[in-house]
N, CA, C and O of each residue as an XYZ file, in Angstrom:
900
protein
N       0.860     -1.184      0.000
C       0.000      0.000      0.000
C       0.905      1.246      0.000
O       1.678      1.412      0.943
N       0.855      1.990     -0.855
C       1.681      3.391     -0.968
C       1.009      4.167      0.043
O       0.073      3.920      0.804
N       1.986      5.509     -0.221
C       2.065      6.566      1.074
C       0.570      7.076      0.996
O       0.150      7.494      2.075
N      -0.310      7.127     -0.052
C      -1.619      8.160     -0.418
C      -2.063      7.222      0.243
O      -2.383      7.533      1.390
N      -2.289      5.612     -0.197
C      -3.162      5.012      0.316
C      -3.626      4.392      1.891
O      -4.698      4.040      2.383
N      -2.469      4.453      2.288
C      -1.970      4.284      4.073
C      -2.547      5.621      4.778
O      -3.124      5.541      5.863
N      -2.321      7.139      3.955
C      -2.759      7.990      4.578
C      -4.368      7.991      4.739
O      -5.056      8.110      5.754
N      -4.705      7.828      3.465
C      -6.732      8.093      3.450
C      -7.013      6.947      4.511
O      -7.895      6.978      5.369
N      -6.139      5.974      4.301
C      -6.947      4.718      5.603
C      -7.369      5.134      7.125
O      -8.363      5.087      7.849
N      -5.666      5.679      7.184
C      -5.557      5.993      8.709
C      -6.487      7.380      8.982
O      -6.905      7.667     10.103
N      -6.761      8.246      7.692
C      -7.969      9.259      8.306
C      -9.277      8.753      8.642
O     -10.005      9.093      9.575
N      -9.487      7.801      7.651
C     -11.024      6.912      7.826
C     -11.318      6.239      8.943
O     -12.409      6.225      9.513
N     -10.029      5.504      9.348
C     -10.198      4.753     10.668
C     -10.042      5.950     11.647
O     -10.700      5.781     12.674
N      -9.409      7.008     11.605
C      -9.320      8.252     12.852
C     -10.883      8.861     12.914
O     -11.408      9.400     13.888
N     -11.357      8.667     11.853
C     -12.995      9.495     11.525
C     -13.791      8.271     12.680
O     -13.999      8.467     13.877
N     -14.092      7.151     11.975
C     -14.698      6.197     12.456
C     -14.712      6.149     13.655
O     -15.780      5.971     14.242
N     -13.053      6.356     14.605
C     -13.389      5.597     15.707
C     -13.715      7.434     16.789
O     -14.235      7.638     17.886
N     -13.245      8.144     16.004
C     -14.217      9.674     16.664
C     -15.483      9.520     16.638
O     -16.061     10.122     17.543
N     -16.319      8.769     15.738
C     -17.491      9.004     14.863
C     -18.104      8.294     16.408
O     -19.042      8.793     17.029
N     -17.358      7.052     16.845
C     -17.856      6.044     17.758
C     -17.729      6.568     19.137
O     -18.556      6.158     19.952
N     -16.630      7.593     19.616
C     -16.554      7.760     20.313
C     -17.676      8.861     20.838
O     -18.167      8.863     21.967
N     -17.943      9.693     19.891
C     -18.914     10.564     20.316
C     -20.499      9.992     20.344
O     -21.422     10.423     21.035
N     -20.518      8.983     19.458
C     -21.742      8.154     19.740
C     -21.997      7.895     21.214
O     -22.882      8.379     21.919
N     -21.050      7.039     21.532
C     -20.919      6.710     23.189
C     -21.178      7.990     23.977
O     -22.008      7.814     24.868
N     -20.705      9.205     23.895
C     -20.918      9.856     24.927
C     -22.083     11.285     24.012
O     -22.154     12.466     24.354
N     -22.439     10.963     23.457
C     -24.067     11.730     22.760
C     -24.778     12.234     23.887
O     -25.210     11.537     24.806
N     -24.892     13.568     23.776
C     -25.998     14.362     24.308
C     -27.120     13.688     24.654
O     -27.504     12.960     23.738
N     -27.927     13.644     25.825
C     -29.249     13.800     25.388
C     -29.960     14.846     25.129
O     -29.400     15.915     25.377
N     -31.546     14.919     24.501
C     -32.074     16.596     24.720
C     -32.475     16.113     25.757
O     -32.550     15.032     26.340
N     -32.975     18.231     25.979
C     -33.718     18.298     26.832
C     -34.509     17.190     27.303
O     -34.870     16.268     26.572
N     -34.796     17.295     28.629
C     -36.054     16.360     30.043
C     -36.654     17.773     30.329
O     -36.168     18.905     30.316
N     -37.960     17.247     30.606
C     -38.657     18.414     30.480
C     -39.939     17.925     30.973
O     -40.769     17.402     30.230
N     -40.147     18.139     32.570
C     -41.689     17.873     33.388
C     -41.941     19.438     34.285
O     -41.623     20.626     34.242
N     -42.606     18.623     34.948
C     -43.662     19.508     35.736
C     -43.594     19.309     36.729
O     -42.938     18.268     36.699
N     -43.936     19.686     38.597
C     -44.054     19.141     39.203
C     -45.141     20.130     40.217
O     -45.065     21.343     40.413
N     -46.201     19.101     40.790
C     -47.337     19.491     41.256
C     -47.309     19.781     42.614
O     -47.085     18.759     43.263
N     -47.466     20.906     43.386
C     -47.279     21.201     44.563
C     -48.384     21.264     44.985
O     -49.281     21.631     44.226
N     -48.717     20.860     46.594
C     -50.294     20.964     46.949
C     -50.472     22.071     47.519
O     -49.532     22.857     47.633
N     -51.739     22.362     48.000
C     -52.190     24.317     48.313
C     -51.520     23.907     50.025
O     -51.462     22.698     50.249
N     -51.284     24.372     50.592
C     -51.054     24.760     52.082
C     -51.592     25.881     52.887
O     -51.109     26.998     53.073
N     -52.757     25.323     53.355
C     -53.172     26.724     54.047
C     -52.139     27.030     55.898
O     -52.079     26.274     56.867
N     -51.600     28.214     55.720
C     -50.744     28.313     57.507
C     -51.765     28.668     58.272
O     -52.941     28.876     57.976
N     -51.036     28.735     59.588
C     -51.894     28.868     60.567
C     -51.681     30.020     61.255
O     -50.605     30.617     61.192
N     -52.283     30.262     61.680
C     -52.785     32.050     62.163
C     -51.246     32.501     62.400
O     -50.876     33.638     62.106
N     -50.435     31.594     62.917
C     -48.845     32.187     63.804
C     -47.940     32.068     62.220
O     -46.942     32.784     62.138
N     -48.139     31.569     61.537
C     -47.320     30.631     60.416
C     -48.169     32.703     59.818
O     -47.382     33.634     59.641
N     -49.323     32.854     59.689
C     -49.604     33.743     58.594
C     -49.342     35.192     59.033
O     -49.761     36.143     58.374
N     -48.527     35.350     60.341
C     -48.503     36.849     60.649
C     -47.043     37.276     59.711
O     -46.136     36.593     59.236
N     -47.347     38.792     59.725
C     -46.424     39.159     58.470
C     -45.373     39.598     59.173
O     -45.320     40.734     59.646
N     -44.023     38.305     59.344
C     -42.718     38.454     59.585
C     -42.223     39.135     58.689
O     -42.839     39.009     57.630
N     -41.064     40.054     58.631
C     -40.054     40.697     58.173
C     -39.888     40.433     57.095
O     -40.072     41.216     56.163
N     -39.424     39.033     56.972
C     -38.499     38.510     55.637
C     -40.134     38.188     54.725
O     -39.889     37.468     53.757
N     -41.291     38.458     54.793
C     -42.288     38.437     54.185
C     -43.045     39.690     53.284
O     -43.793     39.594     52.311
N     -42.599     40.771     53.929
C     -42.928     42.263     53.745
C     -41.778     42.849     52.942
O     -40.581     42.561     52.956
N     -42.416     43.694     52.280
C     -41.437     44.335     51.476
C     -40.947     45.453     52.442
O     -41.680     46.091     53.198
N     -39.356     45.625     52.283
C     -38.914     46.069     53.410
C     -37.423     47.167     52.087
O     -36.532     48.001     52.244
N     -37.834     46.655     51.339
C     -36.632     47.868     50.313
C     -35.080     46.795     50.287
O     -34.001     47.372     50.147
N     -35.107     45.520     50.407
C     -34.330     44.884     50.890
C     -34.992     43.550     50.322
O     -35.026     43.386     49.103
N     -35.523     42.589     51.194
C     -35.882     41.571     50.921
C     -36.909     41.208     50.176
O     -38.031     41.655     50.419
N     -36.691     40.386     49.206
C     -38.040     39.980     48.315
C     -39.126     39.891     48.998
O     -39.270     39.788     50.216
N     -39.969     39.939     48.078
C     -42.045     39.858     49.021
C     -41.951     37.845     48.823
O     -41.677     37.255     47.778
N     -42.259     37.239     50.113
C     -42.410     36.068     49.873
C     -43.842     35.631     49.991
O     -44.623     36.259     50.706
N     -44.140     34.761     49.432
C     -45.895     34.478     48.982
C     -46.221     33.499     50.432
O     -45.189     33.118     50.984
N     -47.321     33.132     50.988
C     -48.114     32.039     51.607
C     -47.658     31.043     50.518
O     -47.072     30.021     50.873
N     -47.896     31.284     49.207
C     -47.886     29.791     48.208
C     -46.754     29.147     48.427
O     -45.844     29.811     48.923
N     -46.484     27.581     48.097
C     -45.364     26.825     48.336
C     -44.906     27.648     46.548
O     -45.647     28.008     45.633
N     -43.501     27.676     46.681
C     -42.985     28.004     45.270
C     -41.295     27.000     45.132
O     -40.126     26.957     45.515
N     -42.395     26.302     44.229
C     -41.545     25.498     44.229
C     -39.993     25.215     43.555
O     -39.292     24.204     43.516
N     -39.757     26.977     42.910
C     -38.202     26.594     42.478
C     -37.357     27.023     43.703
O     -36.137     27.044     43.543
N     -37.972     27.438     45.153
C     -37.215     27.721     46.220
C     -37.313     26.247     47.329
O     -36.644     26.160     48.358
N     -38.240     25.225     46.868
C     -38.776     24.743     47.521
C     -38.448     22.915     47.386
O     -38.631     22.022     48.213
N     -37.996     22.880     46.226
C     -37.485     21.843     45.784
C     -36.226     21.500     44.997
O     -35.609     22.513     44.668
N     -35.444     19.882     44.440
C     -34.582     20.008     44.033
C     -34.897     18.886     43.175
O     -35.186     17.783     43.640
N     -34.848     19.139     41.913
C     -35.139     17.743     41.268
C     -33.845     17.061     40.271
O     -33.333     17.758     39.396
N     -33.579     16.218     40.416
C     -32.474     15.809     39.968
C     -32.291     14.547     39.301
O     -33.330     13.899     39.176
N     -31.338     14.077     38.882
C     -31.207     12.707     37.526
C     -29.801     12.255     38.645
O     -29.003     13.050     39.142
N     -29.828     10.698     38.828
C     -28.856      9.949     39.669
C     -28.379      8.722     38.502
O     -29.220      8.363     37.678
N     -27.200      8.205     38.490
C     -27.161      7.121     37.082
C     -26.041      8.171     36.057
O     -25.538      9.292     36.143
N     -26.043      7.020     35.090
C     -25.175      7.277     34.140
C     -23.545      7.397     34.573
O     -23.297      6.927     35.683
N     -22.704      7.820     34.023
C     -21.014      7.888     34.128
C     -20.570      9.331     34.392
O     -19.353      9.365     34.575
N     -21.077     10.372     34.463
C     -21.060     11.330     35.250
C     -20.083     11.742     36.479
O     -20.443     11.551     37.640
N     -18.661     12.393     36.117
C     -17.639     12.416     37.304
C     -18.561     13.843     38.090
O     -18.875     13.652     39.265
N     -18.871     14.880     37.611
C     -19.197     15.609     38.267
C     -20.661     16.515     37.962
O     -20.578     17.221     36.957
N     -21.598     16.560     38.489
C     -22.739     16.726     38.452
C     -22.766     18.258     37.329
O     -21.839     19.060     37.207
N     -24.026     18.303     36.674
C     -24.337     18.880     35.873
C     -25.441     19.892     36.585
O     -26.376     19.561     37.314
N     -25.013     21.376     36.112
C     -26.215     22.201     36.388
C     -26.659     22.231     38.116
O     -27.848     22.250     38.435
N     -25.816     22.232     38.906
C     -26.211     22.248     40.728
C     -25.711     23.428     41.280
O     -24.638     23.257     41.858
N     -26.142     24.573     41.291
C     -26.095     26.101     41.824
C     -26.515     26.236     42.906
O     -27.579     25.651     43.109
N     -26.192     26.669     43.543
C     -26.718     27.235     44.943
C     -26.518     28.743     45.454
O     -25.614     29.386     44.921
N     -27.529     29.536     46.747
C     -27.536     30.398     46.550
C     -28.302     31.192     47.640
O     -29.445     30.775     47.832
N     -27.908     32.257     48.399
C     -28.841     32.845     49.526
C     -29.374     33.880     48.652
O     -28.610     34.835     48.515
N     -30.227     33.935     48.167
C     -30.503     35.807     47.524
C     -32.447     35.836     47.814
O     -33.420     35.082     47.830
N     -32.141     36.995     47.962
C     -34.114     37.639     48.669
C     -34.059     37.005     49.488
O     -34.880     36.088     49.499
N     -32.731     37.142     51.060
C     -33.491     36.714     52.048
C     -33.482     35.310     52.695
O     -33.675     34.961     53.860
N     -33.174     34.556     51.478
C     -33.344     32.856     51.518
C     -32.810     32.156     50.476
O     -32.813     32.459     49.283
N     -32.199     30.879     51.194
C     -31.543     29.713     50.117
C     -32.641     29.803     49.026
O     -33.839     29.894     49.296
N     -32.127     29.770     47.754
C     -32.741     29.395     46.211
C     -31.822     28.242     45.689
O     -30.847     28.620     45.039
N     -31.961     27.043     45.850
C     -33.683     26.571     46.493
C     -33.165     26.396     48.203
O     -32.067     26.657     48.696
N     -34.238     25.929     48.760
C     -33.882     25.527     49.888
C     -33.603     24.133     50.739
O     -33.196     23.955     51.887
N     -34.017     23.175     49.631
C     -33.218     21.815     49.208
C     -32.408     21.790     48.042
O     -32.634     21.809     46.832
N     -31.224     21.732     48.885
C     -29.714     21.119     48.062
C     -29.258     19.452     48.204
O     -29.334     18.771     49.227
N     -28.829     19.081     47.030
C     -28.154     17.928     46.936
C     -26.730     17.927     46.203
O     -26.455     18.617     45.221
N     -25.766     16.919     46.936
C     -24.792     17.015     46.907
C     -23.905     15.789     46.750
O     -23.980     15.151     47.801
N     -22.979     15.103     45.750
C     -22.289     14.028     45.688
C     -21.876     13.725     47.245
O     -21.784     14.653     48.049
N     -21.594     12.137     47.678
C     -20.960     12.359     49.233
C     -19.207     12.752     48.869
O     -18.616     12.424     47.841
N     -18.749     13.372     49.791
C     -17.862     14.186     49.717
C     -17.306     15.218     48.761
O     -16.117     15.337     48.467
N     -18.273     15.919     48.330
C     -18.033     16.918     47.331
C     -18.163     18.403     48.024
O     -18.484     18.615     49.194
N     -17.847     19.343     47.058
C     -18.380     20.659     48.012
C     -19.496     21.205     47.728
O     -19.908     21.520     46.612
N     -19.988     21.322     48.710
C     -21.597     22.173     48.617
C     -20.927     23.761     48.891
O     -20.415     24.252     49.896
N     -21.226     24.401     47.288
C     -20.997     25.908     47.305
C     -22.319     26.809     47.357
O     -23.268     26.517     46.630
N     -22.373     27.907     48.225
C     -23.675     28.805     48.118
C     -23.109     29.573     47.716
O     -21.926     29.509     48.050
N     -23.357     30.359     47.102
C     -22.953     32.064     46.615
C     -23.563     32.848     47.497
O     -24.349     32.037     47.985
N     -23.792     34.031     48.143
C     -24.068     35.014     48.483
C     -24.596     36.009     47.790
O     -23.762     36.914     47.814
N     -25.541     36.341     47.175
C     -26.436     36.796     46.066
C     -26.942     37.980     46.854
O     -27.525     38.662     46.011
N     -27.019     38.518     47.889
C     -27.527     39.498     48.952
C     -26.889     40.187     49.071
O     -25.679     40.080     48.872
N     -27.547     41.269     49.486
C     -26.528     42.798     49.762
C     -26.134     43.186     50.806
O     -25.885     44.373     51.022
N     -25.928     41.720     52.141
C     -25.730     41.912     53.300
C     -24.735     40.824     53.812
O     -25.561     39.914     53.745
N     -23.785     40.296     54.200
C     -23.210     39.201     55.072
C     -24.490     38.040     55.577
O     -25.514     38.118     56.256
N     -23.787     36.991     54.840
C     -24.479     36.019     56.334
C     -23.318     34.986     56.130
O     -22.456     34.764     55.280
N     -23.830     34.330     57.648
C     -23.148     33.237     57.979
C     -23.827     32.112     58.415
O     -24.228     31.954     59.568
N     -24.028     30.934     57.043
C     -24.067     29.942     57.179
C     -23.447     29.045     58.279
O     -22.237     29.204     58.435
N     -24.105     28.057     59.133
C     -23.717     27.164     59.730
C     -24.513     25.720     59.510
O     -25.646     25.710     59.028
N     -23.761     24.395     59.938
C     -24.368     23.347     60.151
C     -23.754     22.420     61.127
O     -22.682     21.844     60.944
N     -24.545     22.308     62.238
C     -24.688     21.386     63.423
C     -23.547     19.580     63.143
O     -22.699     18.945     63.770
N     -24.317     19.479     61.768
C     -23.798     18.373     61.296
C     -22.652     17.920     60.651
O     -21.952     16.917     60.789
N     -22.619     18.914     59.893
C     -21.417     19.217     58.968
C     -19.566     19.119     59.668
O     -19.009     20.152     60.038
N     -19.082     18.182     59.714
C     -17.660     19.260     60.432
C     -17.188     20.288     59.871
O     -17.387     20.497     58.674
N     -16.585     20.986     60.526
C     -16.264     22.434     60.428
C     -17.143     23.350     59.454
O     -16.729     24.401     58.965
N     -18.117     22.935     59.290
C     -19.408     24.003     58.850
C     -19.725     25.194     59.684
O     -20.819     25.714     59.464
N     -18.891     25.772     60.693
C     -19.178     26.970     61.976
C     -19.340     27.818     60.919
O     -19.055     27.620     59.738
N     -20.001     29.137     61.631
C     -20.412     30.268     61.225
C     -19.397     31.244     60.623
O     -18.692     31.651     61.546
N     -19.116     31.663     59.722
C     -18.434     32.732     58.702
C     -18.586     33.532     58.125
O     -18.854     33.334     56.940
N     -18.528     34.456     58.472
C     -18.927     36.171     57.211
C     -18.988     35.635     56.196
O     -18.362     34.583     56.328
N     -19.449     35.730     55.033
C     -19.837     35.486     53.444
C     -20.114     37.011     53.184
O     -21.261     37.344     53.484
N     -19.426     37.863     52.762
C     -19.955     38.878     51.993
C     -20.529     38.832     50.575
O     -20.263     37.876     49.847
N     -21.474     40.049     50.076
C     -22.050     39.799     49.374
C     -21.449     39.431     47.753
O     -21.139     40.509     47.246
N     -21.215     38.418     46.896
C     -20.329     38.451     45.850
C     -19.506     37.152     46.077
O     -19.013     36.428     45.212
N     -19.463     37.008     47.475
C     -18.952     35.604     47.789
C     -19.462     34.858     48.076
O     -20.567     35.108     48.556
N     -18.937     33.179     47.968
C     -19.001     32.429     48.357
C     -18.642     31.136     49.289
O     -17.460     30.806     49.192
N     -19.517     30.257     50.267
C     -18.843     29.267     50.667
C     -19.110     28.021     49.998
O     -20.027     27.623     49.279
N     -17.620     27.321     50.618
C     -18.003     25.814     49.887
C     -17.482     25.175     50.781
O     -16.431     25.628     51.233
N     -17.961     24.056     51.282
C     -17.375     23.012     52.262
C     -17.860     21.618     51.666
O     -18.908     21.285     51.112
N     -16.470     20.803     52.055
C     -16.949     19.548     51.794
C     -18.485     18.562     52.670
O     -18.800     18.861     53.822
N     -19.118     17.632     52.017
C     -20.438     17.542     52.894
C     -20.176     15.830     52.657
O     -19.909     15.249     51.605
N     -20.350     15.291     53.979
C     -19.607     14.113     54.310
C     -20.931     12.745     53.583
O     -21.707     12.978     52.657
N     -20.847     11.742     54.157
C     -21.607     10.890     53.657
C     -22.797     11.095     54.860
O     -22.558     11.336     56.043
N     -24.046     10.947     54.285
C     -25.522     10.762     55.804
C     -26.385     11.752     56.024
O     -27.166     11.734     55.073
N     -26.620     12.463     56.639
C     -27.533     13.505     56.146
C     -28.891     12.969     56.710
O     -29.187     12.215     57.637
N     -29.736     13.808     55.578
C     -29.743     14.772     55.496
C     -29.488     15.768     56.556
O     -30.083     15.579     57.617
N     -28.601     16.941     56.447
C     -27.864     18.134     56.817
C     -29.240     19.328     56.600
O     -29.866     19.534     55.560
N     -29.447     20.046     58.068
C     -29.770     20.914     58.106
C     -28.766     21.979     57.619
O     -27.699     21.521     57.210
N     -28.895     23.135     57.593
C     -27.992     24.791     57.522
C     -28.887     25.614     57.910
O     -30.089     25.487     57.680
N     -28.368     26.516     58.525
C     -29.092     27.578     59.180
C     -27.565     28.729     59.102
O     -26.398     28.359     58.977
N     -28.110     30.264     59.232
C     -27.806     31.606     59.284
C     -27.576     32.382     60.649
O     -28.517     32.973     61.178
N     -26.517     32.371     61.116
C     -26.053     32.674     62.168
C     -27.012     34.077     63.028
O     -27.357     34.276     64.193
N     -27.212     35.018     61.394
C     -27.772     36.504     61.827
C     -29.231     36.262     61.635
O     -30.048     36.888     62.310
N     -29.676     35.190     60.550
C     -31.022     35.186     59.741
C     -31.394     34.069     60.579
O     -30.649     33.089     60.569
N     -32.886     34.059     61.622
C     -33.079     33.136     62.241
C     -34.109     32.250     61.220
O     -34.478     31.155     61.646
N     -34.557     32.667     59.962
C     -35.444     32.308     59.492
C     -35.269     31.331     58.018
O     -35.999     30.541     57.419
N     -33.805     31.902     57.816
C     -33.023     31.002     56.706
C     -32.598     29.730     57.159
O     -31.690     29.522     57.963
N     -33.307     28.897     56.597
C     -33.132     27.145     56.942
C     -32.839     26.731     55.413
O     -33.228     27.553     54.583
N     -32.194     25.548     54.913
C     -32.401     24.919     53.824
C     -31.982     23.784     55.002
O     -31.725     23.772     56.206
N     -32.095     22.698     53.709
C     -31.326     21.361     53.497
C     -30.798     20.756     52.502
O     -31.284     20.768     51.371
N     -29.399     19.970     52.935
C     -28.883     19.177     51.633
C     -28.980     17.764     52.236
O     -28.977     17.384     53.407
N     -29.045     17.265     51.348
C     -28.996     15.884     50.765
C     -27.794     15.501     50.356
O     -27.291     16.189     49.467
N     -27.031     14.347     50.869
C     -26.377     13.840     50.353
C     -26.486     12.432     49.113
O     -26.154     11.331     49.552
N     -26.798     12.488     48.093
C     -26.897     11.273     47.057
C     -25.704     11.128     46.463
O     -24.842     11.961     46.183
N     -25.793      9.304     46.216
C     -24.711      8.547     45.567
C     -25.272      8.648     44.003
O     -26.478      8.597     43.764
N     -24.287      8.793     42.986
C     -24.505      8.853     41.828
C     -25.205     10.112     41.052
O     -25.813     10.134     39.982
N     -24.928     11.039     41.883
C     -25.764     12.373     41.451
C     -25.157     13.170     40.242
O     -24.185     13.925     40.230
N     -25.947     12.817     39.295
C     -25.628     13.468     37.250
C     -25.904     14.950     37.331
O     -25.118     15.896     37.292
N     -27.361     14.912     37.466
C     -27.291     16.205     37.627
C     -28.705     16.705     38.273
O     -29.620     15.969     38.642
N     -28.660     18.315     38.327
C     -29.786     18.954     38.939
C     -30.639     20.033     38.025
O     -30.047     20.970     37.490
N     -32.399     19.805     37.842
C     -32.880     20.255     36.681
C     -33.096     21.838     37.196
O     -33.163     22.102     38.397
N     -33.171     22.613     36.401
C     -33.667     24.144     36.506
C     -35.493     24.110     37.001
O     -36.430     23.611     36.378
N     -35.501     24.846     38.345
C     -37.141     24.443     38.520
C     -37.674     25.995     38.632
O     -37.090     26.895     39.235
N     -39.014     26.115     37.859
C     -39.383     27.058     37.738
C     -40.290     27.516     38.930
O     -40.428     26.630     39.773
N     -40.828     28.486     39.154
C     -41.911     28.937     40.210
C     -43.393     28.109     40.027
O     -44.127     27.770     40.954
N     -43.589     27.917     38.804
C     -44.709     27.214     38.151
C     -44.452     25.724     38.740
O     -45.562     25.226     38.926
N     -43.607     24.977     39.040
C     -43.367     24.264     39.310
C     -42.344     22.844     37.592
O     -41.900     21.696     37.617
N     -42.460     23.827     36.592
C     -41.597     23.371     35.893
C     -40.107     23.074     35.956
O     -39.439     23.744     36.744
N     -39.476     22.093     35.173
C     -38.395     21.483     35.428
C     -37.613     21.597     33.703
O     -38.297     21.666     32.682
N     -36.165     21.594     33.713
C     -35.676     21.144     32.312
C     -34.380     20.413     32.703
O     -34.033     20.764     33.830
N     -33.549     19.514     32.147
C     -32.193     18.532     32.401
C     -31.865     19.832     31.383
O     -32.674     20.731     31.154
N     -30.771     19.758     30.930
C     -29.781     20.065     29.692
C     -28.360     19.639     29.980
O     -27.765     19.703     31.056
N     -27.780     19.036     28.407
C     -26.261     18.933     29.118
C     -25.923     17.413     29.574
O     -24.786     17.097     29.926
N     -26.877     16.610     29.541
C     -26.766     15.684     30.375
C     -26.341     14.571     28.990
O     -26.519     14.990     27.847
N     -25.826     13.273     29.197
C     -25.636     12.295     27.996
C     -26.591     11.697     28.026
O     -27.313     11.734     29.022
N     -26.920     10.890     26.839
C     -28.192      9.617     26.786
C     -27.983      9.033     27.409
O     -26.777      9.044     27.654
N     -28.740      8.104     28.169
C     -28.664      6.700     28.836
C     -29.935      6.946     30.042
O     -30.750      7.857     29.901
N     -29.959      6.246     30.920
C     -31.135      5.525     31.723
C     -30.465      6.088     33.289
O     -29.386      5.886     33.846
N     -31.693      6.884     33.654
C     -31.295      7.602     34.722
C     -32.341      7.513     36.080
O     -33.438      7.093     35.711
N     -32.309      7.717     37.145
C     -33.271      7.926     37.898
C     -33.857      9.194     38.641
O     -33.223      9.660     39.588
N     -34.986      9.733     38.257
C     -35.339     11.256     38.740
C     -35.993     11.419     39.894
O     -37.064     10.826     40.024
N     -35.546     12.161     40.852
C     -35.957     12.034     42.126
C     -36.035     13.478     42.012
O     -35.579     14.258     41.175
N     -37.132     13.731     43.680
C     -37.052     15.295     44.074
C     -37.400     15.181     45.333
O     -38.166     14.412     45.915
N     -36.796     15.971     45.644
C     -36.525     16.007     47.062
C     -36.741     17.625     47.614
O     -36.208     18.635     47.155
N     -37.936     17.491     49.029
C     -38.524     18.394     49.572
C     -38.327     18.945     50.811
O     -39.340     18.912     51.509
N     -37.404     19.419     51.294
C     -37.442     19.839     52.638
C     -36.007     18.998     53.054
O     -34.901     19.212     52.559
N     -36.411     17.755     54.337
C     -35.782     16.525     54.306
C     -35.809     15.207     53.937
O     -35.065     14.313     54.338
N     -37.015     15.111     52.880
C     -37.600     13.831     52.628
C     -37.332     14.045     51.094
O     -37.306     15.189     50.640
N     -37.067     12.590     50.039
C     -37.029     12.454     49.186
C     -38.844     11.952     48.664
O     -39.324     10.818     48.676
N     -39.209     12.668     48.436
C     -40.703     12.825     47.286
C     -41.168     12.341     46.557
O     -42.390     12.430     46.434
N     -40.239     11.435     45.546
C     -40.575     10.992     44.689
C     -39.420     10.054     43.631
O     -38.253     10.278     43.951
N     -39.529      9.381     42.828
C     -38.526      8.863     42.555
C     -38.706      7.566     41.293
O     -39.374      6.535     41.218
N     -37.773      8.230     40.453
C     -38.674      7.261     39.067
C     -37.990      6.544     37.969
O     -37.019      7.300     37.943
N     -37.813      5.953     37.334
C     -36.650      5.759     35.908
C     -37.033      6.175     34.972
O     -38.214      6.062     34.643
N     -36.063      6.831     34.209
C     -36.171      7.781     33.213
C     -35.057      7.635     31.828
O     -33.866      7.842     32.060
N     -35.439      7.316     30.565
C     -34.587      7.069     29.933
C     -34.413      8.032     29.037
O     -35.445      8.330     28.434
N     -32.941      8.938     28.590
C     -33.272      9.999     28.252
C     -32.454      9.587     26.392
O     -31.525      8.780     26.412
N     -32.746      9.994     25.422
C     -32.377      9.861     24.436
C     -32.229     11.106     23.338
O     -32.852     12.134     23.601
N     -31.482     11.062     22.194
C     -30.664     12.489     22.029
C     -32.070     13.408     21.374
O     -31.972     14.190     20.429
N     -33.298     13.116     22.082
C     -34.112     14.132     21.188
C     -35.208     14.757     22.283
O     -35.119     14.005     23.253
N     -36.003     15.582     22.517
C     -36.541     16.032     24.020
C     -37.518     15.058     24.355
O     -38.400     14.486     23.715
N     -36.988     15.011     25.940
C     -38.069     13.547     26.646
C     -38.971     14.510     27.134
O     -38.551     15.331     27.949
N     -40.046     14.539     26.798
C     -41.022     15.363     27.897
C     -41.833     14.474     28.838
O     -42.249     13.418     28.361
N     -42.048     14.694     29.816
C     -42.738     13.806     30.862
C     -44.632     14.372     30.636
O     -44.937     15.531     30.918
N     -45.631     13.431     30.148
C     -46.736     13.810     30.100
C     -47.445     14.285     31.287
O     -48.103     15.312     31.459
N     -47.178     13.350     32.038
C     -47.920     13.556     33.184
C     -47.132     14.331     33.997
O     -45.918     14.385     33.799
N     -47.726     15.012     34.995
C     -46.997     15.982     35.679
C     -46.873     15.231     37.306
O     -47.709     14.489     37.823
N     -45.729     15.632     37.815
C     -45.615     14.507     39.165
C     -46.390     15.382     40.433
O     -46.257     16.575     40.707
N     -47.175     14.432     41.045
C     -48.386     15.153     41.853
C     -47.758     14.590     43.482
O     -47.915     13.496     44.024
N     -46.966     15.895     43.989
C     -46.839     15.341     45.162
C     -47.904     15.345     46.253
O     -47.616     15.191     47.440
N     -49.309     15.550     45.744
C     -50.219     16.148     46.941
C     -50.840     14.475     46.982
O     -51.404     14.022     47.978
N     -50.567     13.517     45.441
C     -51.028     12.425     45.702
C     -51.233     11.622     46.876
O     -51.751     10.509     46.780
């Protein structure tokens, strides 16, 4: 085989086995559900108008309604995934957005500081999670061990609570809207499991196979079921 013909080979076989390799690790589209929050009526002490509720020139107006992109975390577990896709975190108006976090075990759970004031995150559970100035623009990140679920609470803010979750195999975390909509992006094809998780309890939990064109979920997931 001459020099021309050795060369076109070795491009064909360099094409091919790119061609294969990106097969293997192929996009999926968009995932794309809904998720159904039930009405909550509070109770007379739950409905008096605290601080962080009132518009104050400072803190967002927060609703009676559950809203569920502060309120939930919905996420895809599975696939080959070294480091999770799309998982932000964040104190701004007042309060964690969202206020369930999930987190690989031993990875760092980062909040940003999105507020125009210091706070200092702490957790009971966490080692060395103690209380720390965070100015506004910054962020913390601490590693978050295996077990959980991990409260956090605000050293100055008695009213800022979230929780994280620690999950094994965590791909990634979907964008959740106020409506209670959800989207993946970013994520590869293959067979995943979608969970969401509320407060300290995991909610719900399902298999999901995602493939390179948009999966939309028909039914919308009804946690009031």
């Amino acid at each position: 085989m001459d020099f021309a013909k050795r060369a076109a080979w070795g491009g064909a076989t360099c094409a091919v086995v790119a061609l294969l390799a990106m097969s293997a690790t192929a996009l999926a589209g968009p995932l794309e559900g809904r998720v159904e929050m039930p009405e909550e009526s509070a109770s007379e002490d739950e409905a008096a108008p605290y601080y962080w509720r009132v518009w104050n020139g400072f803190i967002e107006l927060q609703s009676d309604r559950p809203d569920p992109s502060r309120e939930l975390a919905v996420v895809l577990t599975g696939g080959e995934l070294e480091e999770p896709v799309g998982c932000s975190y964040a104190v701004r108006g007042g309060d964690f957005l969202p206020r369930t976090m999930v987190v690989k075990p031993g990875a760092a759970l980062r909040i940003e500081n999105r507020d125009g004031c210091s706070h200092e995150l702490q957790s009971e559970g966490i080692p060395d999670f103690a209380p720390l100035a965070t100015a506004p623009g910054n962020a913390r990140a601490i590693n978050v061990p295996a077990g959980g679920p991990y409260t956090i609470t605000d050293r100055l803010y008695g009213h800022v609570e979230g929780t994280v979750h620690v999950v094994e195999g965590l791909a990634a975390c979907g964008q959740v809207g106020a409506d209670g909509s959800f989207r993946f992006e970013g994520v590869p094809a293959g067979s995943y499991t979608l969970k969401v998780f509320r407060g300290a309890e995991e909610v719900h939990s399902a298999d999901v196979e995602l493939t390179e064109t948009t999966t939309t979920l028909e039914e919308p997931i009804d946690l009031g079921g």
